[in-house]
Backbone as numpy.savetxt, mean C-alpha at the origin, in Angstrom:
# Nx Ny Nz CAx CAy CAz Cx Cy Cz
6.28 -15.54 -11.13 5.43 -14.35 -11.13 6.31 -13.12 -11.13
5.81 -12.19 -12.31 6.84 -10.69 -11.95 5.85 -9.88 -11.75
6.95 -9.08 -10.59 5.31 -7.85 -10.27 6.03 -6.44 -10.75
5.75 -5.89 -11.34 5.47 -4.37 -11.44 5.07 -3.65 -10.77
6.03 -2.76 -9.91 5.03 -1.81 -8.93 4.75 -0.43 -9.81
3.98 0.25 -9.21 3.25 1.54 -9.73 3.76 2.35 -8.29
4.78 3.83 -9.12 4.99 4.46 -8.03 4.52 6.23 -7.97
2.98 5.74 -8.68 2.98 7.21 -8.64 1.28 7.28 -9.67
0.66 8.18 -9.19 -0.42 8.16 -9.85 -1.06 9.06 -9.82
-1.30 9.93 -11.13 -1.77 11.11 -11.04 -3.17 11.31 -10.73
-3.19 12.57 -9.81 -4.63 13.12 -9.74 -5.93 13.34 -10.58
-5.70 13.10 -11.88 -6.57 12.97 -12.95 -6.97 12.00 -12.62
-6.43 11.13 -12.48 -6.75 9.29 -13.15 -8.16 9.03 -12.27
-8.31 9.81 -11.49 -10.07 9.46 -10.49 -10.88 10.69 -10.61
-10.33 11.67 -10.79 -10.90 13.16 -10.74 -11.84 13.11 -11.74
-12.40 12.41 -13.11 -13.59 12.45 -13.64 -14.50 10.86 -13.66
-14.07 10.08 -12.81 -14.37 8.67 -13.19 -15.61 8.69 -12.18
-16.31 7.57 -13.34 -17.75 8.17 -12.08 -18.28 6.92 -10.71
-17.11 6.43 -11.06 -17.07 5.52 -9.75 -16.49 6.48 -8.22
-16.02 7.54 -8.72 -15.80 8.54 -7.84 -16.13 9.78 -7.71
-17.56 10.15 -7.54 -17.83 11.27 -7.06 -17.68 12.21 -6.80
-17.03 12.01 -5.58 -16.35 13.25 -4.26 -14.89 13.44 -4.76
-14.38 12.78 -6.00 -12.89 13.07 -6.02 -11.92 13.34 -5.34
-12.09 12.04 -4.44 -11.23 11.43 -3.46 -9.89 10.82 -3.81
-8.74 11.63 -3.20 -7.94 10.13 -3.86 -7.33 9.43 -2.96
-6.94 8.16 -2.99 -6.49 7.28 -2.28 -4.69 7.82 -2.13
-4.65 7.48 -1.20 -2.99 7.79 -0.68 -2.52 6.73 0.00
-1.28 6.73 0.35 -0.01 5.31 0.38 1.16 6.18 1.29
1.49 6.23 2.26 2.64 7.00 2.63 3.76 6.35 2.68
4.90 6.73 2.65 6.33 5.97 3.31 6.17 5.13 4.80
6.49 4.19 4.85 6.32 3.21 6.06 7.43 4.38 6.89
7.21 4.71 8.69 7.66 5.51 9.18 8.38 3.92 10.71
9.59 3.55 10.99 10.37 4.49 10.46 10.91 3.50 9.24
11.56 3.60 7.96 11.98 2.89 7.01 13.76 3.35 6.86
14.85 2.64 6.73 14.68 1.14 7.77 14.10 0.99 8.75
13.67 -0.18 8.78 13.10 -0.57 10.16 13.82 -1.45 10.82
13.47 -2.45 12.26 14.42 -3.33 12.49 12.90 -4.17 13.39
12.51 -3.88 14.36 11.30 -4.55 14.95 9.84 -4.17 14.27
9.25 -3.12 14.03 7.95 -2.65 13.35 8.33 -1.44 12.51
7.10 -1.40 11.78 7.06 -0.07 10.89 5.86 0.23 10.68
5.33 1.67 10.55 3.92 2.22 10.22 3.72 2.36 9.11
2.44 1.78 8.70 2.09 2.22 6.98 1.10 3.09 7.24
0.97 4.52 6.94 -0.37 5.63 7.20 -0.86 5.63 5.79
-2.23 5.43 5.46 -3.04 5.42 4.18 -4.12 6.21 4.12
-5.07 6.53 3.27 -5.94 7.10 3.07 -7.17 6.34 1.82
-8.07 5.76 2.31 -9.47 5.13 1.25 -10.30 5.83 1.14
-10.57 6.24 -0.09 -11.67 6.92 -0.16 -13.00 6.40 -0.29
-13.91 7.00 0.69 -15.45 6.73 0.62 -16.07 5.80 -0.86
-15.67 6.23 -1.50 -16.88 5.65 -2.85 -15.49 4.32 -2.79
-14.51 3.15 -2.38 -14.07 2.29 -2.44 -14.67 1.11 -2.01
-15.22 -0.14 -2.93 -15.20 -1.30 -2.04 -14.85 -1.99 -1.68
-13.87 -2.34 -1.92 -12.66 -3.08 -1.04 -10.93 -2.33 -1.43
-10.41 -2.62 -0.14 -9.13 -2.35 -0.53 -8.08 -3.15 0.52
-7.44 -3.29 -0.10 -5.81 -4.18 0.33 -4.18 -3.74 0.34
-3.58 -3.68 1.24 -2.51 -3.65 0.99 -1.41 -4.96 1.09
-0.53 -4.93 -0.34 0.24 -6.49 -0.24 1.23 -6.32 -0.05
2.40 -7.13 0.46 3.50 -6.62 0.64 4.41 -7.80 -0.04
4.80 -7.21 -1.05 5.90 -8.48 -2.24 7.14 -8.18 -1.94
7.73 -9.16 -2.17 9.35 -9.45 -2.13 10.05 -9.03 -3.57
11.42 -8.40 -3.25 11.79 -8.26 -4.33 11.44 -8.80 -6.08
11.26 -10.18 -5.94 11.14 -11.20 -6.64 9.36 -11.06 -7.27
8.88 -10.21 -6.60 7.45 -10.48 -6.65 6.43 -11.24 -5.73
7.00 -12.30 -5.26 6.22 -12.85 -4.05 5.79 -12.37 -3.19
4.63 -12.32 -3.42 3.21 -12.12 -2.22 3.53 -12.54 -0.93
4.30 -11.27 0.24 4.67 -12.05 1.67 3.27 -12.22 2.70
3.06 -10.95 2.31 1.86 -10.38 3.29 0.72 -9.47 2.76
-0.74 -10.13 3.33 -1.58 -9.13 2.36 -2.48 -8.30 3.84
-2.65 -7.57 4.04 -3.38 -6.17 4.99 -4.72 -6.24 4.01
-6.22 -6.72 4.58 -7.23 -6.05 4.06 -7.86 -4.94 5.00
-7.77 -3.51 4.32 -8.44 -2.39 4.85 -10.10 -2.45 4.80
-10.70 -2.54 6.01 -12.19 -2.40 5.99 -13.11 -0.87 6.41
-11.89 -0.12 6.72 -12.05 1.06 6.96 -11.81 2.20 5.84
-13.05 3.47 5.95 -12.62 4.18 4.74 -12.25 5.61 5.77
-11.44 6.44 4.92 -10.74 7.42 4.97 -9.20 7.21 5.71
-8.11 7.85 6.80 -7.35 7.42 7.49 -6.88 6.88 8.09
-6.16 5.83 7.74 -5.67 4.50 8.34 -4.70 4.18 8.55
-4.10 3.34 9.64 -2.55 2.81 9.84 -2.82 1.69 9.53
-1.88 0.77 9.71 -1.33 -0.84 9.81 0.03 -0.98 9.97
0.30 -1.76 11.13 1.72 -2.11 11.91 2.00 -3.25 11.16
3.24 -3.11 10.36 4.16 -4.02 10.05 5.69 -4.58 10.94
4.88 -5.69 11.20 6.24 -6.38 12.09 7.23 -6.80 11.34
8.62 -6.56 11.82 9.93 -7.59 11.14 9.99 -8.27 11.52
9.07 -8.98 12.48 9.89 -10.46 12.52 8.77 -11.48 11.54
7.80 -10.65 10.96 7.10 -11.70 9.55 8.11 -11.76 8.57
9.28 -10.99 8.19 9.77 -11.17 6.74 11.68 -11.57 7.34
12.43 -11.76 6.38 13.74 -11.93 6.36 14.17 -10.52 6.42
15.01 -9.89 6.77 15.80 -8.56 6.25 15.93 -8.64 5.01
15.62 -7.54 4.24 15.48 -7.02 2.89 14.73 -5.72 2.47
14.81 -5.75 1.13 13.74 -5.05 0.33 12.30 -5.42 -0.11
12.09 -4.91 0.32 10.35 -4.78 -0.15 9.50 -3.78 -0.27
8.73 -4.67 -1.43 7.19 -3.45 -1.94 5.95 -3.83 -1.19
5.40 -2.46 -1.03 4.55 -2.83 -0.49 3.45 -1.98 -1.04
1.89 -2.49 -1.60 1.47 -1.70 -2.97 -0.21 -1.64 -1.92
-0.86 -0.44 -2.70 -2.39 -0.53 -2.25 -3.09 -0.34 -3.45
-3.91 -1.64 -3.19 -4.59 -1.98 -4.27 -6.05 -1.83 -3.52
-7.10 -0.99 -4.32 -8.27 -0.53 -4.56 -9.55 -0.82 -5.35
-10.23 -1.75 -4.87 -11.05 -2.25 -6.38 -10.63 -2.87 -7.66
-9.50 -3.21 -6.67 -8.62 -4.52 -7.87 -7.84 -4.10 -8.80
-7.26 -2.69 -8.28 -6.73 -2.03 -9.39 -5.54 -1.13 -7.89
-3.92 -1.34 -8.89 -2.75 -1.16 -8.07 -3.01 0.58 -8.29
-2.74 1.07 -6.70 -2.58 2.68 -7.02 -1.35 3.40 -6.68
-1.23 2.80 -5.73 0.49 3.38 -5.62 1.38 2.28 -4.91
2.46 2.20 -4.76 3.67 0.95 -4.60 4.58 2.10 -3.95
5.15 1.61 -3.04 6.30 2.16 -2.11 7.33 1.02 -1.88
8.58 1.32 -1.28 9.80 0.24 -0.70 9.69 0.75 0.69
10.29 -0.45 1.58 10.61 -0.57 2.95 11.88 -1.74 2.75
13.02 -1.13 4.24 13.90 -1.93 4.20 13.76 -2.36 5.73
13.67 -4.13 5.63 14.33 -4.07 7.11 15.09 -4.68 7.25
15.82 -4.37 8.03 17.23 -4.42 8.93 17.45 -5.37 10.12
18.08 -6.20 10.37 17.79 -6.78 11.62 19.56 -6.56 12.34
């Protein structure tokens, strides 16, 4: 499996779609702190008109380590532990109605 992350997505791309209304957009922040070594924060943002959303967290390689389903809409965290993955690189992407919106990296460190 190869994954492609998406690191960036313009404000148009929802601003006339009429699955979105309120022209909301979904946001993805930098995991805080990145490196990490025991946990790290992912702060997000879902917008109202979303019905499901997920965040996955792939391995360099593409492999699917860890998947976060968000059931909450507007401002959100999720604690990522290091002791689920090996020390490395990783993506970690939020996907929205089955569709990737933005992709970030985290390193951890042990």
């Amino acid at each position: 499996m190869f994954f492609t992350p998406v690191f960036y997505q313009s404000a148009n791309d929802n601003s006339k779609s009429s699955s979105n209304p309120t022209n909301e957009i979904a946001k993805l922040e930098q995991n805080n702190p990145n490196p990490f070594m025991e946990s790290t924060v992912i702060k997000f943002y879902i917008p109202s008109y979303s019905l499901n959303a997920v965040i996955k967290v792939y391995s360099m390689s593409g492999i699917e380590m860890k998947s976060f389903n968000i059931e909450a809409k507007g401002n959100g965290a999720i604690n990522v532990s290091g002791n689920t993955f090996a020390p490395g690189t990783y993506v970690y992407t939020l996907i929205i109605d089955g569709k990737q919106v933005y992709s970030k990296y985290m390193t951890l460190t042990k």
